[in-house]
PyMOL Python script that loads the backbone (N, CA, C, O; Angstrom):
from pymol import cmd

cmd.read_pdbstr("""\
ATOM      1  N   UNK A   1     -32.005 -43.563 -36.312  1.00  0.00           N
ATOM      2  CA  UNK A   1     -31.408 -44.203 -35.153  1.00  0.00           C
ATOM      3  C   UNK A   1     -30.293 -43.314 -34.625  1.00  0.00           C
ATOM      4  O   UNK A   1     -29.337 -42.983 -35.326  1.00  0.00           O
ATOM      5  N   UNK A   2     -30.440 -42.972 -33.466  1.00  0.00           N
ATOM      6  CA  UNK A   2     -29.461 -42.111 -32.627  1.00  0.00           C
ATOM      7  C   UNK A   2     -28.170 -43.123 -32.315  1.00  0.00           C
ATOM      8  O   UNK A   2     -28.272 -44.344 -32.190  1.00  0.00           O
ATOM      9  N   UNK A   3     -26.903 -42.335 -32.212  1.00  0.00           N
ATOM     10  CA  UNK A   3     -25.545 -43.051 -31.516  1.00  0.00           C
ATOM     11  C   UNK A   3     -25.437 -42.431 -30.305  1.00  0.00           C
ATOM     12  O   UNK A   3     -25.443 -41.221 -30.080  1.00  0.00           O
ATOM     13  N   UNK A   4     -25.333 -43.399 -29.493  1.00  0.00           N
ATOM     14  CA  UNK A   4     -24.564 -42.347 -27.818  1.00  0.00           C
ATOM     15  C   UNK A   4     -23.422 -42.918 -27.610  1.00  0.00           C
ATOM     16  O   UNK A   4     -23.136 -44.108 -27.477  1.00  0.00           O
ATOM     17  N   UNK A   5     -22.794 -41.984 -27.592  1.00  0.00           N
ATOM     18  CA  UNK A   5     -21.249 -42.037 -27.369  1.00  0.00           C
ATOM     19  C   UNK A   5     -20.850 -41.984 -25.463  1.00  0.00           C
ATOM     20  O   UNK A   5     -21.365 -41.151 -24.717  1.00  0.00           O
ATOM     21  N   UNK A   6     -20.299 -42.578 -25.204  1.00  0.00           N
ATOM     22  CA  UNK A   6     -19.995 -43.075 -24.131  1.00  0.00           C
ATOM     23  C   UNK A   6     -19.062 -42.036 -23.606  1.00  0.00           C
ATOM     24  O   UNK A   6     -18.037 -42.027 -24.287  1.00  0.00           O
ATOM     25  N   UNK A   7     -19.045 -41.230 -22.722  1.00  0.00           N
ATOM     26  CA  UNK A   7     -18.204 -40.187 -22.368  1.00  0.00           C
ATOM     27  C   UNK A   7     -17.290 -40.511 -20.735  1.00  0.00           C
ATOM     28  O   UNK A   7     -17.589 -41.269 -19.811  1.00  0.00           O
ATOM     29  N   UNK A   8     -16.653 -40.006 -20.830  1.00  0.00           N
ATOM     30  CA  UNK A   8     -15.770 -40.701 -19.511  1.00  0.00           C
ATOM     31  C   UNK A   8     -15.857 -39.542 -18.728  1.00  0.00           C
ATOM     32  O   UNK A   8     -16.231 -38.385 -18.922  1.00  0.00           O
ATOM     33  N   UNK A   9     -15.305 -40.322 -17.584  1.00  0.00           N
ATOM     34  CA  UNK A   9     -15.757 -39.736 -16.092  1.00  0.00           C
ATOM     35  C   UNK A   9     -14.795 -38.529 -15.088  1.00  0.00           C
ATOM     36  O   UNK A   9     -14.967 -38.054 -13.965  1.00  0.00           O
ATOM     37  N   UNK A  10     -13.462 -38.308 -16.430  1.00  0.00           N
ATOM     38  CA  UNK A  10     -12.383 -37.906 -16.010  1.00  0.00           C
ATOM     39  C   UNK A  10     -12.619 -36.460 -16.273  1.00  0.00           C
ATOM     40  O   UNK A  10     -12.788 -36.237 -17.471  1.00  0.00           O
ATOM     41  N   UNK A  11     -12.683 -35.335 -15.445  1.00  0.00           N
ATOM     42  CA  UNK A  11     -13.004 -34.008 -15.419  1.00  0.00           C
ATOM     43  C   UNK A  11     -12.009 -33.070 -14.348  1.00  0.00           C
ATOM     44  O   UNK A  11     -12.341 -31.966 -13.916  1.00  0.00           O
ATOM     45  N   UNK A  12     -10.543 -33.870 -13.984  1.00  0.00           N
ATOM     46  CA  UNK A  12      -9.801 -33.203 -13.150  1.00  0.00           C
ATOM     47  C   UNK A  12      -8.384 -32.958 -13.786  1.00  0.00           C
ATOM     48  O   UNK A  12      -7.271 -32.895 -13.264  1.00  0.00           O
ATOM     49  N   UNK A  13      -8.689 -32.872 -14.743  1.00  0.00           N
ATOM     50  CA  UNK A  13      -6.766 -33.080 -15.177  1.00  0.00           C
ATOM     51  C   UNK A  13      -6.282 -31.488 -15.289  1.00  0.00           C
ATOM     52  O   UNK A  13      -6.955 -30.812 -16.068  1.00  0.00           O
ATOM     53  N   UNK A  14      -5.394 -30.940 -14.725  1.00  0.00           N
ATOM     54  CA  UNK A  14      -4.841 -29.640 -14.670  1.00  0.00           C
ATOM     55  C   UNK A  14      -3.970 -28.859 -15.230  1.00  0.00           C
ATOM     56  O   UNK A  14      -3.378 -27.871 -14.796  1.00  0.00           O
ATOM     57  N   UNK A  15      -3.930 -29.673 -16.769  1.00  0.00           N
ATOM     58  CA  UNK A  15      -3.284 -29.239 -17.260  1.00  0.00           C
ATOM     59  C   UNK A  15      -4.187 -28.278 -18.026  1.00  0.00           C
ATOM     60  O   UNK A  15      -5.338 -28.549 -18.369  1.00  0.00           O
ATOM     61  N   UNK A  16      -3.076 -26.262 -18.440  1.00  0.00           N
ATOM     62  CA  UNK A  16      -4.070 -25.357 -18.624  1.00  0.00           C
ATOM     63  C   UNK A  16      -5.354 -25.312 -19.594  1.00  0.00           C
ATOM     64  O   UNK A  16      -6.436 -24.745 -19.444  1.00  0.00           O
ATOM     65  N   UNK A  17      -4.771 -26.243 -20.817  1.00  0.00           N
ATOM     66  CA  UNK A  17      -6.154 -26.483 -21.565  1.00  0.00           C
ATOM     67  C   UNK A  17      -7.136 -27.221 -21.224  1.00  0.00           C
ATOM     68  O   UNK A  17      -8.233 -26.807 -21.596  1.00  0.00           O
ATOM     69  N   UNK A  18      -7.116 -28.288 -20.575  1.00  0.00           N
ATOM     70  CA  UNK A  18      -8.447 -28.960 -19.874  1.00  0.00           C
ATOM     71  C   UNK A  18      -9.036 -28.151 -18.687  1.00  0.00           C
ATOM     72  O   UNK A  18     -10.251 -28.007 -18.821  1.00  0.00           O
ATOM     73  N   UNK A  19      -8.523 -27.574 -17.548  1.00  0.00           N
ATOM     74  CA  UNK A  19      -9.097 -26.158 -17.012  1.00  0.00           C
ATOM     75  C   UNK A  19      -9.897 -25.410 -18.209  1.00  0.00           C
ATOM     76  O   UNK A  19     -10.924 -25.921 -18.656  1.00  0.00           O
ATOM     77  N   UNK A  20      -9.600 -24.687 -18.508  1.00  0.00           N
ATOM     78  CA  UNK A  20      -9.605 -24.134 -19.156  1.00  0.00           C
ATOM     79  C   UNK A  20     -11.202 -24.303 -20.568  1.00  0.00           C
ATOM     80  O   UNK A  20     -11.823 -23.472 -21.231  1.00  0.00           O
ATOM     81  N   UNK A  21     -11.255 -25.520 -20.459  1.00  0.00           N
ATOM     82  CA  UNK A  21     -12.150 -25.985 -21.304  1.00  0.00           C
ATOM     83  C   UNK A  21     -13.237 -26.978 -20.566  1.00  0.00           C
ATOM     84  O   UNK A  21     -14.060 -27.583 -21.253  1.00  0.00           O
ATOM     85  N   UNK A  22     -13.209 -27.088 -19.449  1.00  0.00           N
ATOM     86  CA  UNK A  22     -14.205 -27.457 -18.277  1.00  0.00           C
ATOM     87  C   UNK A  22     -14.930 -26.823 -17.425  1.00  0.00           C
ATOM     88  O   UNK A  22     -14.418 -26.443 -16.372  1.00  0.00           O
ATOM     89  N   UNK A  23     -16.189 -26.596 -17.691  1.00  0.00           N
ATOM     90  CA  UNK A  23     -17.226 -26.078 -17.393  1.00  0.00           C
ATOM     91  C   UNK A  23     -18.037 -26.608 -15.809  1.00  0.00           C
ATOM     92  O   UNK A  23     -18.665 -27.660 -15.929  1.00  0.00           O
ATOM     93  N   UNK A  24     -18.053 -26.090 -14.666  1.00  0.00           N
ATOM     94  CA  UNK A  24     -18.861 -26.507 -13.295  1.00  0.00           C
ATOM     95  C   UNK A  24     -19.941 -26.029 -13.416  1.00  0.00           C
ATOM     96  O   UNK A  24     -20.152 -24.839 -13.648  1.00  0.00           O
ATOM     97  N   UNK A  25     -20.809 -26.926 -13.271  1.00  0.00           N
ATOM     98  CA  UNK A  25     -22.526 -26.635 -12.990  1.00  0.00           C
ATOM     99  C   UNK A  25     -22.595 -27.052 -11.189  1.00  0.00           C
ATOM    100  O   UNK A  25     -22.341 -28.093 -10.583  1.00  0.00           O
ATOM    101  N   UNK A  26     -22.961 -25.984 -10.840  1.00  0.00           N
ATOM    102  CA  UNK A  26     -23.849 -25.376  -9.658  1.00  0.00           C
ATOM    103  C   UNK A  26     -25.241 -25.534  -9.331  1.00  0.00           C
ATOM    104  O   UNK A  26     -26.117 -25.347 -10.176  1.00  0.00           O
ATOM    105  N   UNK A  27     -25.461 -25.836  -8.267  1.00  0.00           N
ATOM    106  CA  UNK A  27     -26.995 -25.779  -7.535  1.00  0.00           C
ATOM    107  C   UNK A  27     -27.893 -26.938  -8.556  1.00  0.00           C
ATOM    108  O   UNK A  27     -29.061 -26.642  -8.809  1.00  0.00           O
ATOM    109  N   UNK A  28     -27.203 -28.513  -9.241  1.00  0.00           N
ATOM    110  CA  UNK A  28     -27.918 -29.325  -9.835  1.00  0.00           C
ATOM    111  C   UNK A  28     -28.403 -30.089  -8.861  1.00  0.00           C
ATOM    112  O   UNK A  28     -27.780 -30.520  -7.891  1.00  0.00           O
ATOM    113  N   UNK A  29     -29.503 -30.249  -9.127  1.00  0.00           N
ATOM    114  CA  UNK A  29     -30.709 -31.064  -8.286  1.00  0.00           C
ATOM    115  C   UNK A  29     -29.899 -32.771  -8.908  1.00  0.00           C
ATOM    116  O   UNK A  29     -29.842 -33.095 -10.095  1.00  0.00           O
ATOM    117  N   UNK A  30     -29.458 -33.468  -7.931  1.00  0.00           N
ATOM    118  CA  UNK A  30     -28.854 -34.429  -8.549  1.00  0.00           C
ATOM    119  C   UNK A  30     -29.843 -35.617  -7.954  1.00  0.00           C
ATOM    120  O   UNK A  30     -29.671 -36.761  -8.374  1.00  0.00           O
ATOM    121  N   UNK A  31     -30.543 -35.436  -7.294  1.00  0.00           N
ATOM    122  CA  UNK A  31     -31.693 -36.272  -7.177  1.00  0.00           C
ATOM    123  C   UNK A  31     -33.017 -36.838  -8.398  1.00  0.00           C
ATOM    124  O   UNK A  31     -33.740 -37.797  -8.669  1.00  0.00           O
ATOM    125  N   UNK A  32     -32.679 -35.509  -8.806  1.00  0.00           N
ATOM    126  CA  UNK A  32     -33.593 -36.008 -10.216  1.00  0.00           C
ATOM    127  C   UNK A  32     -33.043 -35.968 -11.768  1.00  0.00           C
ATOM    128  O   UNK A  32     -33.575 -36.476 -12.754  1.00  0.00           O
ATOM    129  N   UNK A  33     -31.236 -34.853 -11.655  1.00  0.00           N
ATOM    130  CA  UNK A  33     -30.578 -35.599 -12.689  1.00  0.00           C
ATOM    131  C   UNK A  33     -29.403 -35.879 -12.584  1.00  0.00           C
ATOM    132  O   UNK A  33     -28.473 -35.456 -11.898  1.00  0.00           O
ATOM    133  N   UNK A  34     -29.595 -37.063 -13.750  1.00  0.00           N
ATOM    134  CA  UNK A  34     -28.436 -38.210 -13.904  1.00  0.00           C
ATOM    135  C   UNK A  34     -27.527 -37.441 -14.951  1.00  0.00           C
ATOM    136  O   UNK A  34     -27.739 -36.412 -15.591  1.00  0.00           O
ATOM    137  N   UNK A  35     -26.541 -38.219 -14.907  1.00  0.00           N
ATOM    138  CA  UNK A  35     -25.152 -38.142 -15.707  1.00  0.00           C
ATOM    139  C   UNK A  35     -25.710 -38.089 -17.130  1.00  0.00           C
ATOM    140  O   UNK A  35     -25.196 -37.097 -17.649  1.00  0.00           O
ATOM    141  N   UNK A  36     -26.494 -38.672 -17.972  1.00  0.00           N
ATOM    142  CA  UNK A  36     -26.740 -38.869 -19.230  1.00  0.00           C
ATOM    143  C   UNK A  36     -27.695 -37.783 -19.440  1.00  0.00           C
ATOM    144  O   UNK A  36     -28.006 -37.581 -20.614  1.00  0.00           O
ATOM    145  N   UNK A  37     -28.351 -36.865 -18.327  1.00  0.00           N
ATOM    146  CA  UNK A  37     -28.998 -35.758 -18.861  1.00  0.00           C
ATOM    147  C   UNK A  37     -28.226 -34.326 -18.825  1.00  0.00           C
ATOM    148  O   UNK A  37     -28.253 -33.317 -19.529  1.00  0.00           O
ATOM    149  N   UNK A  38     -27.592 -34.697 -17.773  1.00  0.00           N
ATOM    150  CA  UNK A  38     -26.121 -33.428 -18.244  1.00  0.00           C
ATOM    151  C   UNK A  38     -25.630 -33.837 -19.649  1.00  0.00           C
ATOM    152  O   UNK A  38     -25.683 -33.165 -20.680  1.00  0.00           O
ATOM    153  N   UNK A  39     -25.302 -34.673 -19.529  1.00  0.00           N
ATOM    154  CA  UNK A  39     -24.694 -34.719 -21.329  1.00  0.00           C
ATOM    155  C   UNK A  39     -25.243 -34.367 -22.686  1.00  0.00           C
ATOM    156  O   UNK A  39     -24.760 -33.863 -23.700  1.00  0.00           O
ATOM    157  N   UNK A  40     -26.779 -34.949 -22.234  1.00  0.00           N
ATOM    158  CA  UNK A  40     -27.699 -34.608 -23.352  1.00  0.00           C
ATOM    159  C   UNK A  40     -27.727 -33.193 -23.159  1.00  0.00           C
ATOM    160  O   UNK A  40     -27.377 -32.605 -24.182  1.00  0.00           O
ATOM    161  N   UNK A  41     -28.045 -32.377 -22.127  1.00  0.00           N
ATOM    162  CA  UNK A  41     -28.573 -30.667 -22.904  1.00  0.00           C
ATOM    163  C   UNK A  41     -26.523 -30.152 -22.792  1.00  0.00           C
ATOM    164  O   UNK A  41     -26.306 -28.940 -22.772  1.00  0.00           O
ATOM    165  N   UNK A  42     -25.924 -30.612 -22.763  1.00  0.00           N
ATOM    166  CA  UNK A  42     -24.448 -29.986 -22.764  1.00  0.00           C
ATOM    167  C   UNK A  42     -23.681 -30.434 -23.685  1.00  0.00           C
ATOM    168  O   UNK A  42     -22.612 -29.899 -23.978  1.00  0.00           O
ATOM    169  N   UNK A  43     -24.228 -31.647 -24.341  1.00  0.00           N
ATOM    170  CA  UNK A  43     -23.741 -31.645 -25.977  1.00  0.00           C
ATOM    171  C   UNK A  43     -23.709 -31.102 -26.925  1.00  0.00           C
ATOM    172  O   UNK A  43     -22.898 -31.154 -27.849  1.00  0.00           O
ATOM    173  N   UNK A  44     -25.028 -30.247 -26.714  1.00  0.00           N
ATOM    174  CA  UNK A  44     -25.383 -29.492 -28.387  1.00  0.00           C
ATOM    175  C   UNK A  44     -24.491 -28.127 -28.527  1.00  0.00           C
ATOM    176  O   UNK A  44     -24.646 -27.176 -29.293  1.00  0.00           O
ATOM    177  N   UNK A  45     -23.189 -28.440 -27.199  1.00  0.00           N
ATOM    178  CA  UNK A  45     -22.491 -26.933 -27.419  1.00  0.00           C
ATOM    179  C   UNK A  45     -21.170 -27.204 -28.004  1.00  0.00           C
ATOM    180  O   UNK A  45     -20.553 -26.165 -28.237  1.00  0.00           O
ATOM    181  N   UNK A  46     -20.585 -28.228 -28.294  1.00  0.00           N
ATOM    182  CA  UNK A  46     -19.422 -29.296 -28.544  1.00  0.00           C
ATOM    183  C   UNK A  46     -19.512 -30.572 -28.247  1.00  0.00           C
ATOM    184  O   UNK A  46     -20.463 -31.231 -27.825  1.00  0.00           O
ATOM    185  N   UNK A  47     -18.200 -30.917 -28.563  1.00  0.00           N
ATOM    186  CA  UNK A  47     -17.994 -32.496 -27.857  1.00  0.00           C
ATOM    187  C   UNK A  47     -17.515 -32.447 -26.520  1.00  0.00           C
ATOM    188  O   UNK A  47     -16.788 -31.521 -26.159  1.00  0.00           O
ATOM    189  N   UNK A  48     -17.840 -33.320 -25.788  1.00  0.00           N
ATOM    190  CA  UNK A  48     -18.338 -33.284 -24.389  1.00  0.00           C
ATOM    191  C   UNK A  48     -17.183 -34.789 -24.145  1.00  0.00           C
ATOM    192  O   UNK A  48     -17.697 -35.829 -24.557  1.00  0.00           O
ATOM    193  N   UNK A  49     -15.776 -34.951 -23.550  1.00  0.00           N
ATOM    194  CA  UNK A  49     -15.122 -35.953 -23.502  1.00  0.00           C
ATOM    195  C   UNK A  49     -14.939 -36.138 -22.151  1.00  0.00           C
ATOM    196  O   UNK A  49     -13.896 -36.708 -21.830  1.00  0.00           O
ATOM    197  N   UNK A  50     -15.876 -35.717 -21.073  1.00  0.00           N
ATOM    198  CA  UNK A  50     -16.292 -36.017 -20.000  1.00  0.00           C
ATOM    199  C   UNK A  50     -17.119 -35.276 -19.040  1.00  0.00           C
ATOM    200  O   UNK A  50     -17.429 -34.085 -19.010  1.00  0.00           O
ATOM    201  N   UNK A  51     -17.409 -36.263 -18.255  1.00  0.00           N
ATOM    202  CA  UNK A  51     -18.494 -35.376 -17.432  1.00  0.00           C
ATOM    203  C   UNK A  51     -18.758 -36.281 -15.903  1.00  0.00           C
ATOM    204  O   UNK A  51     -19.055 -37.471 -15.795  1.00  0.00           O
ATOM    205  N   UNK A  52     -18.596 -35.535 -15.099  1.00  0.00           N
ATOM    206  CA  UNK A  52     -18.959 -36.080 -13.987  1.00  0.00           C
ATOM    207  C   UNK A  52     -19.686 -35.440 -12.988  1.00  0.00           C
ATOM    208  O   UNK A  52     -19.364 -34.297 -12.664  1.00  0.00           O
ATOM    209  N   UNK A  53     -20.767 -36.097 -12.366  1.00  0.00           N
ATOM    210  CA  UNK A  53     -22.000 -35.413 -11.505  1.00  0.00           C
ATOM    211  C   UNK A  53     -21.922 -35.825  -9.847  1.00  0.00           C
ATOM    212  O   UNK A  53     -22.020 -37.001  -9.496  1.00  0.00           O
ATOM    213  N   UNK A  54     -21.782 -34.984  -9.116  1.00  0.00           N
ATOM    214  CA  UNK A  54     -21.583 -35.026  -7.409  1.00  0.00           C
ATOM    215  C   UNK A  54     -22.627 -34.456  -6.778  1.00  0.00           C
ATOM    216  O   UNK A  54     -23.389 -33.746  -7.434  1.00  0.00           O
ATOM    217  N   UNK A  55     -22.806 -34.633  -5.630  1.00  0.00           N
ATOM    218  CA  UNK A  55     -24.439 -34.336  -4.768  1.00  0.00           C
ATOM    219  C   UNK A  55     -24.075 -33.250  -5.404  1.00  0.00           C
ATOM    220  O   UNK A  55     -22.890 -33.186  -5.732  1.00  0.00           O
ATOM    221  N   UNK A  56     -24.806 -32.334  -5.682  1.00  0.00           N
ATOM    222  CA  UNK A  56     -25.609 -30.719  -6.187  1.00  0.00           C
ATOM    223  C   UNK A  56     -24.650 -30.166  -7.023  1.00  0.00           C
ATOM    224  O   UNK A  56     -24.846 -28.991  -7.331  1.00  0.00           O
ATOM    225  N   UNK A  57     -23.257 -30.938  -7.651  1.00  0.00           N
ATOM    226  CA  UNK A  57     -22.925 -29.971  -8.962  1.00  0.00           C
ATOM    227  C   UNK A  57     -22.158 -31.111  -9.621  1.00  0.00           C
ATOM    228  O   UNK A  57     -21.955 -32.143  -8.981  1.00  0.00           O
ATOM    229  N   UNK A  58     -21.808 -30.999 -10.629  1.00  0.00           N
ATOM    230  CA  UNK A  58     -21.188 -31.732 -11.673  1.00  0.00           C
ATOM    231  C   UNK A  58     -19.960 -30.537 -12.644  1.00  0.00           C
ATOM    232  O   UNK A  58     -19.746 -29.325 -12.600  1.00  0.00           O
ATOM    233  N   UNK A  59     -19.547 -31.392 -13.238  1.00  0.00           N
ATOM    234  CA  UNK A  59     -18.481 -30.789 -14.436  1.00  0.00           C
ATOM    235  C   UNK A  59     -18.623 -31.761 -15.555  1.00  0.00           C
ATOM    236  O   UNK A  59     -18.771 -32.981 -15.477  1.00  0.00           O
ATOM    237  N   UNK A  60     -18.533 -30.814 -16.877  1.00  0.00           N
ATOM    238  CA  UNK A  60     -18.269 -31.176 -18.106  1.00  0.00           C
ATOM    239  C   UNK A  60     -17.120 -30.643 -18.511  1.00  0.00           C
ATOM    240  O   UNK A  60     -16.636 -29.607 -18.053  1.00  0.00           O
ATOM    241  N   UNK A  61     -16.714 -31.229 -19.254  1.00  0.00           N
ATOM    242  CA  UNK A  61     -15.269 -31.209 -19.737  1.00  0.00           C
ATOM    243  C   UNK A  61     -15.139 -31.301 -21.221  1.00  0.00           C
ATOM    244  O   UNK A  61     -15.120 -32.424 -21.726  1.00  0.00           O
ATOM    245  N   UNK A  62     -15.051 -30.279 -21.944  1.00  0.00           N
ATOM    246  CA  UNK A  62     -15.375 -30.388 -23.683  1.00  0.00           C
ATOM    247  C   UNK A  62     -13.901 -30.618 -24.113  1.00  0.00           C
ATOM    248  O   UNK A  62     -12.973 -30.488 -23.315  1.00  0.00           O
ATOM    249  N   UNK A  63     -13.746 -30.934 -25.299  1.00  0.00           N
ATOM    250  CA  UNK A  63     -12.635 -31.066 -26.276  1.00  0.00           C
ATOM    251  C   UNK A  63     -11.597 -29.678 -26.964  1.00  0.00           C
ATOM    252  O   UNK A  63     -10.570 -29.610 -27.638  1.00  0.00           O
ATOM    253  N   UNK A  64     -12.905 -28.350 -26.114  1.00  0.00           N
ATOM    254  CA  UNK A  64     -11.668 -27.257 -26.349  1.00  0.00           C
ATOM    255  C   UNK A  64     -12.378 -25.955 -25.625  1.00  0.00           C
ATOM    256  O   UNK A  64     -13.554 -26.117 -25.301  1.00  0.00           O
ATOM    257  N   UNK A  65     -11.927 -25.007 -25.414  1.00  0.00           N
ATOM    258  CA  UNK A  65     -12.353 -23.892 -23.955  1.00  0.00           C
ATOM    259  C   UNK A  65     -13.647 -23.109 -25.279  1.00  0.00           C
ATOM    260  O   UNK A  65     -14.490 -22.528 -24.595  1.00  0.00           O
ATOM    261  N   UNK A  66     -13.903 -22.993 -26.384  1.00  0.00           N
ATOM    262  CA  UNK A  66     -14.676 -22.387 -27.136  1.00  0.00           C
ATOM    263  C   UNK A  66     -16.257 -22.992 -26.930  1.00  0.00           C
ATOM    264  O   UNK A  66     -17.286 -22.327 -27.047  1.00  0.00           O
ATOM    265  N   UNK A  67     -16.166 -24.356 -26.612  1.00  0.00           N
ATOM    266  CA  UNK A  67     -16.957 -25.293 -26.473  1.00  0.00           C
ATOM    267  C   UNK A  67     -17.864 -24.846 -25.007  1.00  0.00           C
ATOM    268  O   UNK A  67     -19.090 -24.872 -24.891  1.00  0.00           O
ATOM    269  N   UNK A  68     -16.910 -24.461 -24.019  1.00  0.00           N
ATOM    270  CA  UNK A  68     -17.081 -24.491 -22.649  1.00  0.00           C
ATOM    271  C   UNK A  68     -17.791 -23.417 -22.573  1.00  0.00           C
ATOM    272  O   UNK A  68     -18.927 -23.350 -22.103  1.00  0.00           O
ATOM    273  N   UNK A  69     -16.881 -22.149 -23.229  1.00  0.00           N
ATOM    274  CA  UNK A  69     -17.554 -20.924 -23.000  1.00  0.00           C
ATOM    275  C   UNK A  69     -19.388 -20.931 -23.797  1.00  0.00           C
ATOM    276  O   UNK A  69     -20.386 -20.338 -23.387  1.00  0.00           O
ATOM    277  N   UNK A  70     -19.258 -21.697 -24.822  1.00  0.00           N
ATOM    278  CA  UNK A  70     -20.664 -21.380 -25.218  1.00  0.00           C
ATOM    279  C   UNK A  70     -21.762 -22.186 -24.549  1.00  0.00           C
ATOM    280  O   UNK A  70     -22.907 -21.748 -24.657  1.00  0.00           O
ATOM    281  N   UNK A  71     -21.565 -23.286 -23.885  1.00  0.00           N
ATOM    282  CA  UNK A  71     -21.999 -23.705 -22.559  1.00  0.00           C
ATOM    283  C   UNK A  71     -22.615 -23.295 -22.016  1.00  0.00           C
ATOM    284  O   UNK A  71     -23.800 -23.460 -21.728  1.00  0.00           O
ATOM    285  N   UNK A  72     -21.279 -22.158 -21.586  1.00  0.00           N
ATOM    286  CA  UNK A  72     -22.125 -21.264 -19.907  1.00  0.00           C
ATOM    287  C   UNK A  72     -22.796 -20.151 -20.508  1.00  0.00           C
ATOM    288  O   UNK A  72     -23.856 -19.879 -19.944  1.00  0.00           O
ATOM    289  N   UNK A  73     -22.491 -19.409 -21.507  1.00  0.00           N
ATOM    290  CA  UNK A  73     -23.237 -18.694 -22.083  1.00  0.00           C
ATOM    291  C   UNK A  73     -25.054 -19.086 -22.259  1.00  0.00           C
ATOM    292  O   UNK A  73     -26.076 -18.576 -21.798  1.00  0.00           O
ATOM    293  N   UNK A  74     -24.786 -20.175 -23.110  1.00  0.00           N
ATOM    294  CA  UNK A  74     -26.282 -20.698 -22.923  1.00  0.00           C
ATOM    295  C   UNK A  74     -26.587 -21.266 -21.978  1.00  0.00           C
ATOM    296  O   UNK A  74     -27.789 -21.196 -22.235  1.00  0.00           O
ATOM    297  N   UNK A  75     -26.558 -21.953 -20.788  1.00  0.00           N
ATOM    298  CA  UNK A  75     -27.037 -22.135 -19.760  1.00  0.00           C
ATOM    299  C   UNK A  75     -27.394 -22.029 -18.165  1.00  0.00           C
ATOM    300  O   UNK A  75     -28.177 -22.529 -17.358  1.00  0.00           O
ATOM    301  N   UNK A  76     -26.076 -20.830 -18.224  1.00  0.00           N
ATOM    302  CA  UNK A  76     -26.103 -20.220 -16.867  1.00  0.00           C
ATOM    303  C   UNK A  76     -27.891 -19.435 -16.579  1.00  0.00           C
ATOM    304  O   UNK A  76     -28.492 -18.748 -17.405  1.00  0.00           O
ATOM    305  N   UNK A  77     -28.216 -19.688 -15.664  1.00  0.00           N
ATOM    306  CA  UNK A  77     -29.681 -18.901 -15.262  1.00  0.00           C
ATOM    307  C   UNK A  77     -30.578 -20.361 -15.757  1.00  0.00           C
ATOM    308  O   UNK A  77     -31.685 -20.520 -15.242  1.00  0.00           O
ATOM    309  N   UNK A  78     -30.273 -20.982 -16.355  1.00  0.00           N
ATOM    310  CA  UNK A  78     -31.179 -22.010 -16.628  1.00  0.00           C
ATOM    311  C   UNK A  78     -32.041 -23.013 -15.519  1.00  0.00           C
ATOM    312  O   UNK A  78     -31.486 -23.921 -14.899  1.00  0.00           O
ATOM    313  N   UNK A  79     -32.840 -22.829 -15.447  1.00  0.00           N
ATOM    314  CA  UNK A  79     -33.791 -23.864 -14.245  1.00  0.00           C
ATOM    315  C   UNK A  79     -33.672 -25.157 -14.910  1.00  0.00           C
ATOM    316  O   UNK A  79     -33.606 -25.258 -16.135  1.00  0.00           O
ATOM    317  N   UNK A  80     -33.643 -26.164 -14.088  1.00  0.00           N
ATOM    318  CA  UNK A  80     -33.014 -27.651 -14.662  1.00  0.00           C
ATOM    319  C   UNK A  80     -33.987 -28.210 -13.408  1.00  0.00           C
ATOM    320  O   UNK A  80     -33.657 -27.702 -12.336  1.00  0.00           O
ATOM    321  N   UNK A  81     -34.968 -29.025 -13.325  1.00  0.00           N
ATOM    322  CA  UNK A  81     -35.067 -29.553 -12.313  1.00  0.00           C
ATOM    323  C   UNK A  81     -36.153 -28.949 -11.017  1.00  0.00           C
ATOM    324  O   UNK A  81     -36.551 -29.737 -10.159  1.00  0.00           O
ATOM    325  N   UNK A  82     -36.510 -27.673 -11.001  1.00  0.00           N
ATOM    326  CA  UNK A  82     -36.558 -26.819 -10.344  1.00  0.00           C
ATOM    327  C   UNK A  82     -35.643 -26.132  -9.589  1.00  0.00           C
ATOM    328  O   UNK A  82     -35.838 -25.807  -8.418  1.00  0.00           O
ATOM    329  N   UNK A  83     -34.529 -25.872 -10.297  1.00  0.00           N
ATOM    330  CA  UNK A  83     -33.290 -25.200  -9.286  1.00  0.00           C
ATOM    331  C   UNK A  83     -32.568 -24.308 -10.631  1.00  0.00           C
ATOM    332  O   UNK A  83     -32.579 -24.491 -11.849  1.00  0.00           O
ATOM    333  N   UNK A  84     -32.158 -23.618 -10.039  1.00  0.00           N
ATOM    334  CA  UNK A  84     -31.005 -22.419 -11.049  1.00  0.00           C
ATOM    335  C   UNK A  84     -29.715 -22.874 -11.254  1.00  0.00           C
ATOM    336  O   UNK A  84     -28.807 -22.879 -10.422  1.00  0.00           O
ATOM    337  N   UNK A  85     -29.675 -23.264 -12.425  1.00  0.00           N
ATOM    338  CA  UNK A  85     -28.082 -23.468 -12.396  1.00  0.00           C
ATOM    339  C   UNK A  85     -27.237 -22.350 -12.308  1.00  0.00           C
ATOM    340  O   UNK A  85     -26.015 -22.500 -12.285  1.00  0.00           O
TER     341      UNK A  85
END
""", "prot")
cmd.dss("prot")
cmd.show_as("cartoon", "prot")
cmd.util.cbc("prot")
cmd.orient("prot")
């Protein structure tokens, strides 16, 4: 039995470590994904303590910038949807 942890929606706070550890996804087809499928393939890089999705891009927001960077590492160039992130 899987747990899903409920992640919040807060991805703007400016202070330098949350910058810093928040990741923008680009060119997401937000027509065909939702908030809970960003989370699912952007979990397996850290903990993920928010995330929020807007017409064609979203942000995740991990628990520390090590998290973020391995993120974009693994998913930049990634087709999601039929589109390039």
């Amino acid at each position: 039995m899987s747990l899903k942890v409920q992640t919040s929606n807060i991805t703007n706070k400016n202070d330098p470590k949350s910058i810093n550890s928040r990741v923008f996804i680009g060119n997401l087809n937000t027509a065909m994904v939702k908030k809970s499928d960003v989370e699912t393939i952007f979990c397996k890089y850290g903990r993920v303590v928010g995330c929020s999705v807007h017409k064609g891009y979203a942000f995740v927001q991990y628990s520390n910038e090590r998290h973020a960077r391995a993120a974009v590492l693994g998913e930049n160039g990634r087709v999601l949807a039929g589109q390039t992130l």
